[in-house]
Each structure stands twice: as C-alpha cells, then as structure tokens.
C-alpha positions, 0 to 999 in steps of 0.5 A: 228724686228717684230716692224718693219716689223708691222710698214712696213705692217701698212704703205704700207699694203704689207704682213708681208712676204714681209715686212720681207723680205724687212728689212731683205734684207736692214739690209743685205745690210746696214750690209756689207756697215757700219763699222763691229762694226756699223753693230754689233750695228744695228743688235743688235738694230732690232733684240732687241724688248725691245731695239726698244722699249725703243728707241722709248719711248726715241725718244717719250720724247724727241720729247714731250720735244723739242715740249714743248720748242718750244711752250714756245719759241713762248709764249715769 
C-alpha cells in the first residue's frame, strides 16, 4: 500500500495522510462492491508491497515487449 499512496503524494502532492486515507476509503468501497473472493485478491494485492512490486516489474516488461513488437511492425 505504501507504493500507492508514494505514487498518490508524487502525483497530486496531497499528504501521505490524505493519500492513505484515499486508498483506504477506495479499497473499503471497492471491497463491499466486488465479489468476496475478488476483494480477498485485491486486498491481498495492495496491502502486499513485494507483490505491487513484481506486478509492475511485469506490467513493465511487458509493456517493453509490446513496444518492441510494435516498433518492429512498423520497420516492415
């Protein structure tokens, strides 16, 4: 969660108090709307700081690759 609310207070300059505050009223919300087992998953997921990690290493490289492919498209 700590991720999260960094990248809150990098991208809107609120506090680090507001910005927790904010992903812990949206996790709340978004936990009674999804499916149990789907809020289980997401809770688990932002309150997981070596699984935030990993998750974006792998939205990272995969965006590199998709890029890649994309550049070589064009080459041809």
């Amino acid at each position: 969660m700590n991720e999260l609310v960094d990248l809150i207070v990098k991208k809107t300059g609120v506090s680090a108090a507001t910005a927790t505050t904010i992903v812990n009223i949206v996790l709340n919300y978004a936990t009674k709307k999804l499916p149990a087992p789907i809020a289980t998953e997401l809770t688990t997921l932002i309150n997981n700081e070596a699984v935030v990690s990993e998750a974006e290493s792998l939205i990272g490289g995969l965006a590199a690759t998709l890029e890649k492919n994309a550049a070589n498209k064009k080459k041809k």
